[in-house]
N, C-alpha and C positions, 0 to 999 in steps of 0.2 A: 344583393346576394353575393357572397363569398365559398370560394370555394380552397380546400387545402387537400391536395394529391403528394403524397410520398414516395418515394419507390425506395429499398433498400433491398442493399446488399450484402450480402454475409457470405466471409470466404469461411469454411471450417475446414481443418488443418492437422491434421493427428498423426502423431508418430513418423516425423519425417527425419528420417537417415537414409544413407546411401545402400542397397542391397537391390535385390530381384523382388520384382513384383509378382512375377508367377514364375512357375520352376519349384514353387513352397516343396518341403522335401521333409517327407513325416518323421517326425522323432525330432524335428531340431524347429527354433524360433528366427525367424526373421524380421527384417525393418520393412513394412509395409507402410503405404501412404493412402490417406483420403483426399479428395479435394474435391467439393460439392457448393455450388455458389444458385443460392435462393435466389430468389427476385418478388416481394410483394410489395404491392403497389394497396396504398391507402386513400381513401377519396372519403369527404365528407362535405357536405352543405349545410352553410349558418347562419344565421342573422348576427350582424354587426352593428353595435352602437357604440359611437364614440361619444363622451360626454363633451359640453359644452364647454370649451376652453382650450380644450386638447390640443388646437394650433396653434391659441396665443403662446401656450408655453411650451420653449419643446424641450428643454430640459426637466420635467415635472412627469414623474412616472404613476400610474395608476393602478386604482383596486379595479380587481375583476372579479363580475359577476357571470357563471357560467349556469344555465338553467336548461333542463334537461326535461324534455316533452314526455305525455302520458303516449299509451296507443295508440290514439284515435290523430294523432297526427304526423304520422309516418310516413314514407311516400318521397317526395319527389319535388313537392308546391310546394316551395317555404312559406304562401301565406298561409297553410293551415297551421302553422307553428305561431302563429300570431291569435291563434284563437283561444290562450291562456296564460295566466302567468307576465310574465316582466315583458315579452312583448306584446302583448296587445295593450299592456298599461302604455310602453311606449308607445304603438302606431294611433293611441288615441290623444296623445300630446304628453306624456308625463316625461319629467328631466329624470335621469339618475345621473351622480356624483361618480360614477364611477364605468368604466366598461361593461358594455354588456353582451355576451355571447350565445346565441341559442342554438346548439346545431341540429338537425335534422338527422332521425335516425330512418336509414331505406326500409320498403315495406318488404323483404323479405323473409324467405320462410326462420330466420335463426331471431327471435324474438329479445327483444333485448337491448341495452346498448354496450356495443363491443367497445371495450378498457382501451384494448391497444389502437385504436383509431381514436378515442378521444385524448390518450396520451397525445399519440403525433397532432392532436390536434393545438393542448395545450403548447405542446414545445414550437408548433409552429407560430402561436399566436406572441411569444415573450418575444421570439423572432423578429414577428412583425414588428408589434406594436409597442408604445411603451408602458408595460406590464407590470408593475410594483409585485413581485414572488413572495411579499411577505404579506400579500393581503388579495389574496386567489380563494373567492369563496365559493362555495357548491349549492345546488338546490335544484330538487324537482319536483313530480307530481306524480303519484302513480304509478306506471313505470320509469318513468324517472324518480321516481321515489326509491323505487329498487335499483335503479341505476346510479342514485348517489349514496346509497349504501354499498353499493359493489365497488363502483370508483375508489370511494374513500376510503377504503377499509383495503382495498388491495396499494393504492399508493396512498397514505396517511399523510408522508414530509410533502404531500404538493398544496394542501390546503390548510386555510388560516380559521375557518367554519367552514359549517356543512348545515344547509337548512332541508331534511327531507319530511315529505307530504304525502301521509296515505301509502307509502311505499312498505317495504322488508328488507329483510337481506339473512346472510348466516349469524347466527347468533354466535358460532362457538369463533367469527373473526371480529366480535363488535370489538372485542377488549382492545385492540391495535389501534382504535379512535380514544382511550384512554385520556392524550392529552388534548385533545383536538373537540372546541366548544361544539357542540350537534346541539340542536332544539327542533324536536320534530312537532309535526303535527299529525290530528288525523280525526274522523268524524266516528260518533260512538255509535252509530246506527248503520256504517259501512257496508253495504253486504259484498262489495266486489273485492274490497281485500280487507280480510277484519281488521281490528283494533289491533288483535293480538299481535300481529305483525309488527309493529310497531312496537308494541309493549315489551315483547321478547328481546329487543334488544336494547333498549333503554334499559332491562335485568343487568342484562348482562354488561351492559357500561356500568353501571351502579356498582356489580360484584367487583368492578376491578378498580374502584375506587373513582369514577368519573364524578363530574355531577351534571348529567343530561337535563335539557330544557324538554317537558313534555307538555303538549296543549291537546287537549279533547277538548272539542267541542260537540256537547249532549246531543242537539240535535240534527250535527249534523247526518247526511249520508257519504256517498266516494267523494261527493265536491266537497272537501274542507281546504282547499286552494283557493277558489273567490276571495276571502276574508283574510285568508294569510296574509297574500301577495296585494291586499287593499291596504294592509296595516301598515304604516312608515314604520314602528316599531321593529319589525322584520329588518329592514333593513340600515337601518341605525344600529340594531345587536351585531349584524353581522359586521359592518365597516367599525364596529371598537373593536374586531379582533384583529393582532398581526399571530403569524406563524412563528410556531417557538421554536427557538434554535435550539440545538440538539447538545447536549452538556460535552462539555471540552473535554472528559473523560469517554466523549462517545458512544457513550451511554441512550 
């Protein structure tokens, strides 16, 4: 088990010159000053794999797979994070090529996975570990399926793919994954989060010129993750992509 606590500071600062703070005297402007200093502290719990190799070389940086749980494993016991997806492929013996992170979102009443704790979480892990930034790939299930729509699409320059499952997200920010490969999935008999979900924003990647990967599967229901995350394919698609640099124009 791992865990990544932050604390930050922020001084804000506004309008500072030399004048009276109070004595303000109507009809005329003065130099007044703010100064207000935050303190939030960020905690999350994850599951850590490092692929096999990773000490013989220690110059050799790697891809990372970040995989983001459904509901039903929220809480507190990272082995309930082990009962879907890329870890329990691991805890049952399976190698990945590459890093793998799963972090545990708490069972609290804000439903969801909060952006800003899994940034601090990403920056703390490039931190740690040795992280290849041009090959940081995403994927979830469910609510993590909306949770890697929300990720990606609010910070896009951090990932090279994005594999989400049965999830959603806002359709009027899909366009902002534009250059960035997405191939979702999801079961055509769904009744816990339709199809549509999914379909809506695969639209609207299309409208802005993408070309999204979509998989239905006819028969499936909300489990169209078993067969994803059995496919090597999956994850052979994601390790050929690196992160595009950004045009020298900055664009």
């Amino acid at each position: 088990m791992h865990r990544v606590c932050w604390t930050g500071m922020v001084a804000v600062l506004a309008l500072v010159a030399s004048g009276a703070v109070h004595g303000q005297q109507p009809g005329k402007q003065q130099a007044q000053t703010l100064q207000k200093t935050v303190v939030r502290v960020l905690k999350i719990n994850y599951l850590l794999y490092l692929p096999e190799g990773y000490e013989a070389d220690r110059e050799k940086k790697w891809p990372l797979m970040i995989f983001l749980h459904g509901a039903g494993e929220r809480g507190d016991d990272l082995e309930k994070v082990k009962a879907h997806g890329p870890p329990k492929l691991i805890a049952q013996g399976k190698s990945f090529p590459m890093i793998v992170v799963s972090p545990q979102a708490p069972a609290s009443p804000q439903f969801g996975w909060n952006i800003e704790v899994l940034n601090a979480l990403l920056d703390d892990l490039i931190a740690r570990y040795r992280v290849d930034e041009d090959r940081v790939y995403l994927t979830g299930l469910s609510m993590g399926g909306y949770g890697t729509w929300a990720w990606a699409t609010a910070n896009p320059e951090r990932f090279a793919a994005i594999a989400p499952i049965c999830g959603g997200g806002q359709p009027r920010m899909a366009r902002r994954l534009k250059d960035i490969p997405v191939w979702a999935f999801h079961g055509a008999k769904d009744l816990i989060v339709p199809l549509r979900e999914t379909e809506a924003m695969i639209e609207e990647l299309r409208k802005a010129g993408a070309e999204p990967r979509l998989t239905v599967y006819p028969d499936a229901e909300h489990d169209s993750w078993t067969v994803t995350y059995d496919n090597p394919e999956l994850y052979e698609w994601l390790l050929s992509h690196r992160r595009k640099k950004p045009d020298a124009g900055g664009k």
